[in-house]
C-alpha positions as CSV (number, residue, x, y, z in Angstrom):
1,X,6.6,165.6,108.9
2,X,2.9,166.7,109.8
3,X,1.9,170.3,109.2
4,X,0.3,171.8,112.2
5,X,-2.3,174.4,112.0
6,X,-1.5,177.5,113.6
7,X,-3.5,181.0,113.5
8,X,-2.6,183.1,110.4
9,X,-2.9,186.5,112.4
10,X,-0.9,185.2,115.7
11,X,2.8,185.4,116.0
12,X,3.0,181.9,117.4
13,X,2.7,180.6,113.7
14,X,6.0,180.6,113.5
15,X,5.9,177.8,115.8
16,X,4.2,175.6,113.2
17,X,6.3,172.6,111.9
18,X,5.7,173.1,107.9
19,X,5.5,169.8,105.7
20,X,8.5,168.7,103.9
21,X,6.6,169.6,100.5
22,X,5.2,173.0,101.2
23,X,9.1,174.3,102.2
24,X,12.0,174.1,104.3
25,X,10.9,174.3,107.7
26,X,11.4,177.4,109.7
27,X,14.1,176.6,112.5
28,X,16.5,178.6,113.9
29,X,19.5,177.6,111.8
30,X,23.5,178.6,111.8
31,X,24.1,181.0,109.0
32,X,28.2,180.9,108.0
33,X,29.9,184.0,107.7
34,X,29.2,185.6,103.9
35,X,27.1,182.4,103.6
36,X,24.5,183.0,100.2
37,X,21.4,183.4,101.3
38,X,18.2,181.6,99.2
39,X,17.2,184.5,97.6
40,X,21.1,184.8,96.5
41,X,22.2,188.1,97.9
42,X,25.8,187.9,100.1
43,X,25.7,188.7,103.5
44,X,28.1,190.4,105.3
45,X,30.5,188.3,107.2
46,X,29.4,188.2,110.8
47,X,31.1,185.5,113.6
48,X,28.0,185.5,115.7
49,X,27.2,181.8,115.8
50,X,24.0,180.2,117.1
51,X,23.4,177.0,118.0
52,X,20.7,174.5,115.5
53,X,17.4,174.2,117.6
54,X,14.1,173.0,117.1
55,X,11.7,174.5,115.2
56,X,10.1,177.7,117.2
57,X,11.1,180.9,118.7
58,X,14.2,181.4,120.3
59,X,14.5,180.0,124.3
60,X,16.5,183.2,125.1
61,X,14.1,185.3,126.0
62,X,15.6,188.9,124.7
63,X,15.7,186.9,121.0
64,X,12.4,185.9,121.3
65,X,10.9,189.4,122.5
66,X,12.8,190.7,119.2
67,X,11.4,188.3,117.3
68,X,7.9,188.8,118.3
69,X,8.3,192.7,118.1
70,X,10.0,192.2,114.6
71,X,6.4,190.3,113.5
72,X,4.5,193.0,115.3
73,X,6.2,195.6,113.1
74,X,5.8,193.6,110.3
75,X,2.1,193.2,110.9
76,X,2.0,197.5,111.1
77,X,3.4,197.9,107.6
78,X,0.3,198.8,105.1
79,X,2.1,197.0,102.6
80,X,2.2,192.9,101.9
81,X,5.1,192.3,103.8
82,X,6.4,188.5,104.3
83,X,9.3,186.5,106.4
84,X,11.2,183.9,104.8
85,X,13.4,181.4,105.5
86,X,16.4,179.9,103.7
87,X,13.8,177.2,101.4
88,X,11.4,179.8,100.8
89,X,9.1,178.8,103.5
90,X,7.2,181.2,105.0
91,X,7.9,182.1,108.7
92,X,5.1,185.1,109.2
93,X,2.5,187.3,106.7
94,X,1.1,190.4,107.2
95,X,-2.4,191.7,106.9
96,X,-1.8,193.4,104.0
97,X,0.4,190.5,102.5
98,X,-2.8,188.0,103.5
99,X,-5.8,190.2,101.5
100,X,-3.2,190.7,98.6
101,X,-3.5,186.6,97.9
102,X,-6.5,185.8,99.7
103,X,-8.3,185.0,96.7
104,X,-5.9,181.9,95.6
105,X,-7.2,179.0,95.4
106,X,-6.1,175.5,97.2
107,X,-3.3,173.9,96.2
108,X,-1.3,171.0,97.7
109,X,2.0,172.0,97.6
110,X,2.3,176.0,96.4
111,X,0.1,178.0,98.9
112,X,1.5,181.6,98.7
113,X,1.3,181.6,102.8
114,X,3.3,178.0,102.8
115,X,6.1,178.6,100.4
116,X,6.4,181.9,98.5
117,X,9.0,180.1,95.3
118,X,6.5,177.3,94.9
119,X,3.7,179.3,95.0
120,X,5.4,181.5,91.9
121,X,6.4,178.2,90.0
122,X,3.8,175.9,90.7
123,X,0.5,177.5,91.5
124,X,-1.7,178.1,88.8
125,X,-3.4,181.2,90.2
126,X,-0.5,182.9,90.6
127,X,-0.2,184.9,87.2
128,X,-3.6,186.2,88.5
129,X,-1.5,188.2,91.4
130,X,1.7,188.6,90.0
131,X,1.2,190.1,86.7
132,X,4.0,189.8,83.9
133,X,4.4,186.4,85.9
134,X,6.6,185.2,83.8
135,X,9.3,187.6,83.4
136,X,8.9,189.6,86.0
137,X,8.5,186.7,88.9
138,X,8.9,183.3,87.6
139,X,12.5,183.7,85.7
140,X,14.0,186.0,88.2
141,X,13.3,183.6,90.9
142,X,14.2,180.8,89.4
143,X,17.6,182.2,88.8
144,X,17.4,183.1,92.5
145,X,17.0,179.1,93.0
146,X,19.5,178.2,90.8
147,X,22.2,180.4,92.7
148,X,21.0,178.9,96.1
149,X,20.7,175.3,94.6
150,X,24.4,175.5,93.5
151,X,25.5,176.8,97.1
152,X,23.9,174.1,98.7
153,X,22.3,171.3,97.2
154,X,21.7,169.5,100.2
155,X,19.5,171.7,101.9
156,X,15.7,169.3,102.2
157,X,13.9,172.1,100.9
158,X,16.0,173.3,97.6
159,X,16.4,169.9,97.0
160,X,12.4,168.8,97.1
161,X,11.7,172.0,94.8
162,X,14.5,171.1,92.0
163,X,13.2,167.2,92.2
164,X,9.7,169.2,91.5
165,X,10.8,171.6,88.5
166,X,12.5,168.2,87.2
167,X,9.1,166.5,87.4
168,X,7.6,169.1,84.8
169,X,9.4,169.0,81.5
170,X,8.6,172.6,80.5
171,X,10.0,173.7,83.7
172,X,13.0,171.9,83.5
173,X,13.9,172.8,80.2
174,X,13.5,176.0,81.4
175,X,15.7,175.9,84.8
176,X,18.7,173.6,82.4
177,X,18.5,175.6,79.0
178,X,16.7,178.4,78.9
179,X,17.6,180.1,82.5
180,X,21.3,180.6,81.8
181,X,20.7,182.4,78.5
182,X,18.3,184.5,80.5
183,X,20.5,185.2,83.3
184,X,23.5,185.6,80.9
185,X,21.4,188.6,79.0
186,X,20.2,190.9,82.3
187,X,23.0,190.3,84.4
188,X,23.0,190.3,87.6
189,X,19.8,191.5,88.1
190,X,18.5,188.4,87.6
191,X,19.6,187.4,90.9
192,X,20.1,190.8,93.0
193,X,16.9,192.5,92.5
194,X,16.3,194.1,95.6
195,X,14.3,197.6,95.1
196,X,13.5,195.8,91.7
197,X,9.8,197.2,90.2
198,X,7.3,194.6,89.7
199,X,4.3,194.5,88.5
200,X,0.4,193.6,90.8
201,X,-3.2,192.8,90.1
202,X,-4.6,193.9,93.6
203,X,-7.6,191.9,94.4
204,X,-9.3,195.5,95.9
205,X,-10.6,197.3,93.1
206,X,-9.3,200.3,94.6
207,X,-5.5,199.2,94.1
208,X,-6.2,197.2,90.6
209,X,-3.3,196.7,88.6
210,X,-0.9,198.8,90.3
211,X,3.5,198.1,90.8
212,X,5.3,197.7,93.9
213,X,9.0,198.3,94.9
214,X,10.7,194.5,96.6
215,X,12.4,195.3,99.6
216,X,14.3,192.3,100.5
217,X,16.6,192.9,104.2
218,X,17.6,190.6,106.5
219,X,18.5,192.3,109.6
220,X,21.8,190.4,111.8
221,X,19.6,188.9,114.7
222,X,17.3,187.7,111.9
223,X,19.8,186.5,110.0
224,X,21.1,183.6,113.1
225,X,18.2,182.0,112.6
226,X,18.2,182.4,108.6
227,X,15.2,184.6,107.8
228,X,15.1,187.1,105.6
229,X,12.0,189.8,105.0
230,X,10.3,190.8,102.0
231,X,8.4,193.6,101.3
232,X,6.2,195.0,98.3
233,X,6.2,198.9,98.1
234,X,2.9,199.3,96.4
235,X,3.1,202.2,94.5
236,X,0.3,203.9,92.3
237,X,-2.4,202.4,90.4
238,X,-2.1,201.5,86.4
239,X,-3.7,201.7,83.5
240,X,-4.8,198.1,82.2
241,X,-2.2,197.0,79.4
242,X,-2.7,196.4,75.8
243,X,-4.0,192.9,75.7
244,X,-1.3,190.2,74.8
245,X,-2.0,186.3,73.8
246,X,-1.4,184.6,77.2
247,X,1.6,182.2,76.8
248,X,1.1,178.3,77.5
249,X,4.7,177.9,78.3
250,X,7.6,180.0,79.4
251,X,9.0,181.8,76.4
252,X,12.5,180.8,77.4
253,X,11.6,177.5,75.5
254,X,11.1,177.2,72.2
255,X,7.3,176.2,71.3
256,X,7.2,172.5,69.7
């Protein structure tokens, strides 16, 4: 599937067909009743049903004004603020969600504004945002994965990114071994984290190394099509940490 350009600060973006290996497409998809979401939170059961459609914004024309006004809001908040949908592929950014990664570099596959869980796993800038990457981000996520992997492995997109985390060996051994251990020793906070604490490296001096609270909701109407909102709270700046060795693999794996 070709990936179509579309204007980072317009709501139409949304209307861009995403390439198989940046995400699961945005469409407007059927959700189950107490289907698990991606990011592996339950939702409450609800027997509104849609109908599968194209890629794009609803036909009905009420839908579509809330849609557009939900973006809108979303592009009002002063904090990063991004819409996902059930692959991790992302729908619509914010300002504030833009200047807080607009310093990453290319990358084929992991853009932060293409898919948000590749962009965590596979993008080698992203430790340079997301600080305590490892812990903080990439396990928590990865469980996250796991627990929408095992709900439905045939979804394109969760698929693609579990044939991608088998492709790298450290990863893998990660995800197989190392994950349940982890999950097994926090609970489930591994998976339900929403108003978690995590931890930033603002590109604007001003902000620095500061935390921010993840909002995670998925209102009903968003829900029929399967998207889901996430938002970081940023909170007050930090003093720099004490400096650590910087790890070459994740710590859930024994080094060789």
């Amino acid at each position: 599937m070709a990936e179509e350009s579309v204007a980072k600060d317009s709501v139409t973006k949304v209307l861009a067909v995403r390439a198989l290996a940046a995400g699961r497409p945005f469409a407007l998809v059927e959700e189950r009743p107490g289907q698990q979401t991606a990011a592996g939170e339950r939702v409450a059961d609800d027997t509104t049903t849609v109908t599968t459609q194209p890629p794009g914004l609803p036909d009905d024309p009420e839908l579509r004004a809330y849609v557009e006004d939900y973006f809108a809001m979303t592009d009002a908040l002063p904090f990063p603020s991004v819409v996902l949908d059930p692959g991790w592929g992302v729908a619509h950014t914010n300002p504030a969600y833009d200047a807080l990664f607009g310093g990453i570099g290319p990358h084929p596959t992991a853009m932060p504004d293409h898919n948000f869980l590749r962009f965590v796993l596979f993008h080698p800038d992203a430790a340079a945002v997301l600080a305590e990457h490892e812990t903080a981000w990439c396990l928590p996520l990865l469980a996250q994965f796991a627990a929408a992997f095992a709900d439905d492995e045939s979804a394109p997109g969760l698929r693609d990114i579990r044939r991608d985390i088998a492709d790298d060996p450290i990863m893998d051994a990660a995800f197989r071994l190392g994950l349940p251990h982890w999950v097994e020793a926090v609970g489930d906070a591994a998976v339900h984290h929403d108003g978690a604490l995590r931890h930033l490296r603002h590109p604007d001096p001003k902000r620095g190394r500061t935390s921010c609270r993840l909002v995670n909701e998925s209102p009903r109407t968003l829900r029929k099509f399967g998207l889901r909102r996430l938002t970081m709270v940023l909170r007050e700046t930090e003093p720099p940490p004490a400096a650590r060795r910087a790890r070459a693999h994740l710590s859930v794996v024994p080094a060789p």
